[in-house]
C-alpha positions in Angstrom: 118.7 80.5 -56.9 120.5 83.6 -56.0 124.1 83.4 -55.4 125.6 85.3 -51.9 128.6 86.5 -51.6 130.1 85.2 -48.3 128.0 82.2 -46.4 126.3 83.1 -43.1 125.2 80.0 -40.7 122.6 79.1 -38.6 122.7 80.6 -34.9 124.5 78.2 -32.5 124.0 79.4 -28.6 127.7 79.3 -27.8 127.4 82.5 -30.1 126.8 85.9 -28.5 123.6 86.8 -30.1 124.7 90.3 -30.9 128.0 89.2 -32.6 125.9 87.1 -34.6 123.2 89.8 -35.7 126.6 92.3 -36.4 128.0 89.4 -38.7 124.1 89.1 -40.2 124.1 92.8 -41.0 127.3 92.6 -42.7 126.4 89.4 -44.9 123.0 91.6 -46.1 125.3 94.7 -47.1 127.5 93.1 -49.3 124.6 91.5 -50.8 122.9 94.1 -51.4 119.8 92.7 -49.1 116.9 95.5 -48.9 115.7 95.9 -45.3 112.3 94.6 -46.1 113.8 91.1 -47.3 116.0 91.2 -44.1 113.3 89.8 -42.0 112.4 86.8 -44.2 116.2 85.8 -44.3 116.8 86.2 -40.8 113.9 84.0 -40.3 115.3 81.4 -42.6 118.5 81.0 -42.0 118.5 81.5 -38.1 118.0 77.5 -37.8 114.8 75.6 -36.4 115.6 76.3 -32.5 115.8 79.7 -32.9 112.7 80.1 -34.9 111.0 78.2 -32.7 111.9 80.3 -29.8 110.7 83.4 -31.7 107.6 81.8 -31.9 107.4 80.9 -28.1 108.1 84.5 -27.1 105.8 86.2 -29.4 102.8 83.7 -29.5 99.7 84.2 -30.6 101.4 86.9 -33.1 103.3 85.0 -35.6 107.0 86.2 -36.4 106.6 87.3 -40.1 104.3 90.3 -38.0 107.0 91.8 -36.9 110.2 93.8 -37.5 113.3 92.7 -38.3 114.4 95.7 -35.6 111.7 94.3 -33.3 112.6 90.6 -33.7 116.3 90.8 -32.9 115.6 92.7 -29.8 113.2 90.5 -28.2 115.7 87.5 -28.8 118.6 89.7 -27.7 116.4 90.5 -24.5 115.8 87.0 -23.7 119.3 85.4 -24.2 121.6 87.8 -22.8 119.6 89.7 -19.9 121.1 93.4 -19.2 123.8 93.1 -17.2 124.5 94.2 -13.5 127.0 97.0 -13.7 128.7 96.7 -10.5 129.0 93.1 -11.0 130.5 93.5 -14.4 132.7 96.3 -13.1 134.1 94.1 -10.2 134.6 91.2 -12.3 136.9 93.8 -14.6 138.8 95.3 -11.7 139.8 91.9 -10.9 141.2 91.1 -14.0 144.9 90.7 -13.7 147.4 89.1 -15.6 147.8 85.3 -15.8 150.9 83.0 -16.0 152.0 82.2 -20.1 149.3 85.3 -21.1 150.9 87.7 -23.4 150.2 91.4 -23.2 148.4 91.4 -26.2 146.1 88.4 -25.0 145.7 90.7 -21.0 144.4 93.6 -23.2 141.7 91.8 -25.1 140.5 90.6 -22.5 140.4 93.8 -20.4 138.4 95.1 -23.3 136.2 92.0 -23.2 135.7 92.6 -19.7 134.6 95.9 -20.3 132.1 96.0 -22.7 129.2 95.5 -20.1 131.0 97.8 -17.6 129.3 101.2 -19.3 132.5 103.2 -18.8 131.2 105.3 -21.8 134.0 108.5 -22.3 136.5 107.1 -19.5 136.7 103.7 -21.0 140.4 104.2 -22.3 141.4 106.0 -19.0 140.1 103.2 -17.0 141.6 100.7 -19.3 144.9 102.4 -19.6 145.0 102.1 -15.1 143.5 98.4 -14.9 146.2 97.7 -17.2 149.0 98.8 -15.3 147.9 97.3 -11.9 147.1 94.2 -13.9 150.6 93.8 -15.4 152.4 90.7 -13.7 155.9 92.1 -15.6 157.2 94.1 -12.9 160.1 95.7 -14.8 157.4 96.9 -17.3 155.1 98.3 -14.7 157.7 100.6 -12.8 158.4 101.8 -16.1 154.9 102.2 -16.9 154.3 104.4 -13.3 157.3 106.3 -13.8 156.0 107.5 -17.5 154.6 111.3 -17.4 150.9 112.2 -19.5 150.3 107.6 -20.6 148.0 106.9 -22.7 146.8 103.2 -22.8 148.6 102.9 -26.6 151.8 104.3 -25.1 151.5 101.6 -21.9 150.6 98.9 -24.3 153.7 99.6 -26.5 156.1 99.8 -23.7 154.8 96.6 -22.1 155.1 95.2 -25.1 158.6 96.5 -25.6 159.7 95.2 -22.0 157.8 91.6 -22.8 159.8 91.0 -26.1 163.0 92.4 -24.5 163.2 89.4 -21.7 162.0 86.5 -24.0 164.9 87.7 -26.4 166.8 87.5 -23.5 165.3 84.2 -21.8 166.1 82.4 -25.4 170.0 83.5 -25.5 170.5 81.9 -22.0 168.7 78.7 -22.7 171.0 78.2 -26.3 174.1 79.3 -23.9 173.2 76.6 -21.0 172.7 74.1 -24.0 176.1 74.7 -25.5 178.4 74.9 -22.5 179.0 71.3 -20.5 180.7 71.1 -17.6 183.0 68.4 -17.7 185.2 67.4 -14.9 188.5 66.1 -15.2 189.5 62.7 -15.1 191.8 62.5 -12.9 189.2 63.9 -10.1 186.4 61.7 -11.1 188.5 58.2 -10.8 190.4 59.3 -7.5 189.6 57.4 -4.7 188.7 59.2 -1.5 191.3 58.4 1.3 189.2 58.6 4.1 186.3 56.0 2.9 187.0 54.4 -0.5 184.8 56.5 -2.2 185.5 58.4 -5.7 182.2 60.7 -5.7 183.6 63.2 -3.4 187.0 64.8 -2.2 188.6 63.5 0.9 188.1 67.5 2.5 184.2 67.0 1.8 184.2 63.4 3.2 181.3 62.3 5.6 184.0 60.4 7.9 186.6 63.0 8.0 185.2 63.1 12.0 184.6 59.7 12.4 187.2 57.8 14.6 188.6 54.2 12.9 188.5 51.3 14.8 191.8 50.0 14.4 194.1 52.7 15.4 191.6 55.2 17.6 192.5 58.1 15.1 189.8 60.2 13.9 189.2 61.4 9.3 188.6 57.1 8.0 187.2 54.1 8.1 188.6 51.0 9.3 189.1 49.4 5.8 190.9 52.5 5.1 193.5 52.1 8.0 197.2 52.0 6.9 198.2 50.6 10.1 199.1 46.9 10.8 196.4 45.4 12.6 197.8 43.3 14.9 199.6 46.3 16.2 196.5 48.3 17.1 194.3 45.3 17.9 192.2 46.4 21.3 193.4 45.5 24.2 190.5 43.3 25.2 190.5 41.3 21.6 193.8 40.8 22.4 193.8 39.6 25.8 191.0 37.0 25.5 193.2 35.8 22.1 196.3 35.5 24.6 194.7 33.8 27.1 192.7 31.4 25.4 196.2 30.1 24.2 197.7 30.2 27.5 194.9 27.9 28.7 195.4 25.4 25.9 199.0 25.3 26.9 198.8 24.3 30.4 196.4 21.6 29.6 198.9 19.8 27.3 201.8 20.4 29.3 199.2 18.7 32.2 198.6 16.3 29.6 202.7 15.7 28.8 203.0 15.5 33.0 200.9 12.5 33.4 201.9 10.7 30.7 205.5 10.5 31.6 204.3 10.1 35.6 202.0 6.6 34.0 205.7 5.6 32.5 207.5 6.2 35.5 205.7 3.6 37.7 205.1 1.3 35.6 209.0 1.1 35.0 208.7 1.0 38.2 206.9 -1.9 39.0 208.4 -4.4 36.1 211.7 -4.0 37.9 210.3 -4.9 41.7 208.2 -8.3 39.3 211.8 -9.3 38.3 213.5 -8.7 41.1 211.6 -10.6 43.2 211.9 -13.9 40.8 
């Protein structure tokens, strides 16, 4: 059995057909494969579906009756149908640059794009403009449109100047903003605001610096803040009913102490008329 150098597979349909055939050429010139053996290896190593497809196309002939030429074409015919140029065109103006893709990544696949396009001789012009619209690096593209007599490998090397340039950049703040910590001193974190009791804040930032306390009718803290004595600022109306409710309970023992003594009184009163009268 001969040995190959290299190893060339079986066609797979997520393949472009033509990239296959191109890698297929390339496996039968380093071999040394003559052109009339080309056919019978295509034909054996293309894998069962594919043969059998050949067959479909071409029946009654048989595929060994054919070209190699005249083989690839009729497959490349029926897998990828010629393209709509207007179609592929609009689908490449489109094109613009995506969030996380590098430069390098935009520009293949511009060129991707534009293989079915038929730009023929103004493919790099077009290429060169596309990519400068396309460019989501806005630094990089004025510099691109200020440029005099671009050329798509000058645009691509500046872009890729500009691209480097702000990662370079983007890595030496991140390693700065990991290094520095803020801390705060102690002696504000632990101090108690004045106005509420709080120590998450300063008394000049305080929600109830406006708020009026409910003990001495001043307005900037809360009541459990109050310095002042509370029976001293106690409203009026508290105070009153307190007062009052006193008063009442004093009158009703000194009624109390009244009729007592009044009870002792007479009947004093009446043991001294019993003995008198004996």
């Amino acid at each position: 059995m001969a040995q190959y150098l290299g190893n060339i597979t079986e066609y797979q349909t997520e393949e472009d057909f033509e990239d296959y055939i191109e890698r297929f050429d390339q496996f039968c010139l380093v071999n040394d494969i003559e052109d009339d053996r080309k056919k019978a290896l295509f034909l054996t190593v293309v894998g069962p579906k594919t043969y059998g497809l050949v067959k479909t196309l071409l029946a009654p002939n048989k595929p060994a009756e054919k070209t190699f030429q005249e083989l690839t074409k009729l497959i490349s015919e029926h897998l990828t149908p010629k393209p709509i140029i207007i179609a592929e065109r609009y689908r490449f103006y489109q094109r613009k640059q995506q969030d996380g893709e590098s430069v390098t990544q935009f520009v293949t696949e511009q060129r991707k794009l534009a293989e079915k396009c038929e730009f023929k001789g103004f493919l790099d012009e077009v290429l060169r403009d596309m990519f400068v619209i396309g460019l989501s690096n806005r630094v990089a593209q004025r510099k691109l449109l200020s440029e005099t007599d671009l050329t798509l490998e000058k645009a691509f090397k500046i872009a890729m100047s500009c691209e480097m340039a702000e990662e370079q950049v983007q890595n030496i703040h991140s390693s700065e903003s990991k290094e520095v910590k803020v801390v705060k001193p102690t002696s504000e974190r632990i101090r108690e605001c004045w106005r509420c009791g709080r120590n998450n804040h300063r008394p000049d930032r305080c929600f109830y610096k406006e708020t009026e306390c409910s003990i001495c009718h001043k307005r900037g803290h809360l009541r459990k803040k109050c310095t002042a004595a509370p029976g001293d600022h106690a409203p009026k109306d508290k105070r009153n009913f307190k007062y009052g409710k006193k008063e009442k309970r004093s009158s009703k023992v000194k009624h109390a102490q009244s009729v007592t003594v009044s009870d002792t009184d007479s009947s004093s009163e009446s043991d001294y008329t019993d003995i008198s009268h004996v």
